[in-house]
C-alpha positions, 0 to 999 in steps of 0.5 A: 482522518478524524484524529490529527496531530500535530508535528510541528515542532519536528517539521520546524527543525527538519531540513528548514520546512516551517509549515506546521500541520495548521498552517502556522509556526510554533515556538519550540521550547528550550526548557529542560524537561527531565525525564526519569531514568528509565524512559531515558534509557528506553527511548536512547535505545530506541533512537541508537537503532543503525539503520540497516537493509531489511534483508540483512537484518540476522545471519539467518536472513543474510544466508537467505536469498531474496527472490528477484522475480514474481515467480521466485517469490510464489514459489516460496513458502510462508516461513521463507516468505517471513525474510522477505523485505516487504518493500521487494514483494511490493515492488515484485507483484508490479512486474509486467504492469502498465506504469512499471515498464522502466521498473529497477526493483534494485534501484528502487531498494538503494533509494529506500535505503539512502532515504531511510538513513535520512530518516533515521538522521532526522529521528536521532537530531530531533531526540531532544524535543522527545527529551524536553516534552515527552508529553507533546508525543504522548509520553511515547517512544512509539508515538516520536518515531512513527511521527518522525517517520511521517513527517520527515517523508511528507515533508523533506521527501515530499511524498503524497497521495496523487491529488487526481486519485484523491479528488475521485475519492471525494467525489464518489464513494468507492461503494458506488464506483462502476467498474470504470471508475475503478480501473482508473483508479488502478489504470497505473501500477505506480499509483498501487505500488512503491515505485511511484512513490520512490521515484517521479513526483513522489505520487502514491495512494493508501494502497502504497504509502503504507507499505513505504512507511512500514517498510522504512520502518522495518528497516529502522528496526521497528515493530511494524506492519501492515493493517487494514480495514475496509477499502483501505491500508494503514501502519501498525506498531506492536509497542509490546505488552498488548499495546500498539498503535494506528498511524494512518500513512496517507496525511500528506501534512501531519501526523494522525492516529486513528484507534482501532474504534475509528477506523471500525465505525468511520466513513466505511463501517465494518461487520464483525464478520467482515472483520473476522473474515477478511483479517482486518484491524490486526497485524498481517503476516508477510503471507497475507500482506503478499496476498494484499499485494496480489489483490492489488496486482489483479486489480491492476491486470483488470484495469489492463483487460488482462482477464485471464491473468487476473483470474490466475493471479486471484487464484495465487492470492487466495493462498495467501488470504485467511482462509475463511469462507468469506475471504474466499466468497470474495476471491470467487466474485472477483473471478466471476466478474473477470469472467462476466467483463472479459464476455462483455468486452468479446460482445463489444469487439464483435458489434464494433466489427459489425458496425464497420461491416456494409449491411450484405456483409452483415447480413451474411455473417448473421446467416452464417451464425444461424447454420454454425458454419464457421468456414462460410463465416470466415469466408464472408469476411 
């Protein structure tokens, strides 16, 4: 992204890694900075959070019970759909998927949980940089967690966007991939979804990596949620007060916030009517990030050439996507080239039959289809 900063004095102190994000070793200042009493006050509570799990966060969402199945889930209402933790609706839209056949959703939350300790461990020992030179983190508690939360999963936990997904990215536009090209961006389900991520060589691409962040995030107690922009995902702290800030989840090595002007005018530009219509460059609810994360689900049926289910799953993710005309354009185009991919496939696997075929047997089938006697045409086969 066009905005980078560095973390380096965090990456020095966490768990021994010394590379900074350019490749060099910064000294950390020992000096006592004094910080007035109230942002004092402000920032220890902000780093005394417990960790806890997000489904145990209030009475309220410990007497809910969170859904264990895809279905369970599409059958909740958006109230309901609010207690849900983001990182089981990420995990529950893979059910089924190629890439998820050895998936433990429950597996896959105690690991969230046991690295969100680790985060939260990390946050709380290195408080004292935030301390010494607040202005090294733009005089922002928000700013010091997000930036800790990022650092300490690219460095220590190792995770990063699948270098293979990357290079197809860079050498072609996603406007100007075929249909092909796409499918192989989402041929597995663990490169869209979090369980990549949380297990394996820790792979993951813009369509995961924030839905990891926020979710470790949410479950440290921060105000954050998913965002997105065109062809893309990213992090969204609400600091309060109308403020809220960027943190762009797929730096691999750094810390980089992106403002909301970026992100409009960058690689992709967007309309204000796509903005608008499509519910970009804000915070989205628990509804609409289930959408999201259906949207990606069907991408990944398509891929599988499971045509069928993916017009069904886009029919489920229309419910939960703004309800705008051009929102519901775009679910009406995905269903029509599911339909217009599933006949072309059917034409392939008809003339790759013929092809075997020897030409009387050919020449038979194509009288039969001109008299429309499918008995003859199951008996000349």
């Amino acid at each position: 992204m066009d905005t980078k900063n560095s973390f380096s004095p965090l990456q020095q102190q966490s768990n021994g890694y010394t590379q900074s994000v350019m490749g060099m070793i910064l000294s950390i200042v020992c000096i006592l900075v004094f910080v007035n009493a109230e942002t004092s006050c402000v920032a220890q509570a902000a780093t005394n959070q417990p960790a806890v799990k997000a489904e145990e966060r209030s009475p309220e969402s410990q007497a809910f019970k969170q859904p264990k199945t895809l279905a369970e889930l599409l059958a909740l209402n958006p109230e309901q759909l609010e207690k849900v933790d983001i990182a089981r609706m990420n995990l529950l839209c893979a059910e089924g998927l190629r890439g998820s056949e050895n998936l433990d959703v429950e597996e896959c939350l105690r690991t969230l949980d046991a690295w969100t300790h680790h985060v939260e461990r990390e946050t709380k020992r290195n408080f004292h940089h935030f301390l010494e030179q607040p202005k090294d983190f733009n005089n922002s508690i928000p700013y010091y967690q997000m930036g800790m939360l990022g650092t300490v999963l690219a460095e220590d936990l190792r995770i990063q966007y699948n270098p293979e997904r990357e290079r197809q990215l860079l050498e072609k536009r996603v406007d100007e991939q075929t249909v092909e090209e796409q499918n192989t961006f989402f041929s597995t389900s663990a490169d869209v979804f979090i369980h990549g991520l949380l297990s394996g060589k820790h792979y993951g691409t813009c369509a995961s990596m924030p839905f990891l962040h926020a979710a470790i995030g949410r479950r440290l107690g921060y105000p954050v949620t998913i965002a997105a922009r065109k062809y893309h995902l990213y992090v969204r702290y609400e600091a309060g007060n109308g403020e809220h800030l960027n943190m762009e989840a797929t730096e691999n090595r750094g810390f980089s916030t992106p403002t909301d002007e970026e992100y409009r005018t960058g690689k992709y530009p967007m309309t204000q009517e796509e903005i608008d219509g499509c519910g970009w460059l804000r915070p989205l609810n628990n509804k609409e990030i289930l959408g999201i994360c259906l949207l990606n689900r069907s991408t990944c049926l398509r891929s599988m050439k499971q045509y069928g289910e993916e017009t069904k799953i886009l029919g489920h993710a229309a419910r939960y996507m703004p309800d705008t005309v051009l929102m519901k354009r775009v679910i009406e185009k995905n269903k029509e080239l599911a339909r217009n991919l599933h006949a072309a496939d059917r034409w392939d696997e008809l003339w790759t039959l013929l092809s075997r075929l020897k030409p009387q047997q050919t020449l038979m089938i194509i009288g039969v289809g001109r008299c429309g006697s499918g008995r003859k045409l199951s008996q000349g086969l």
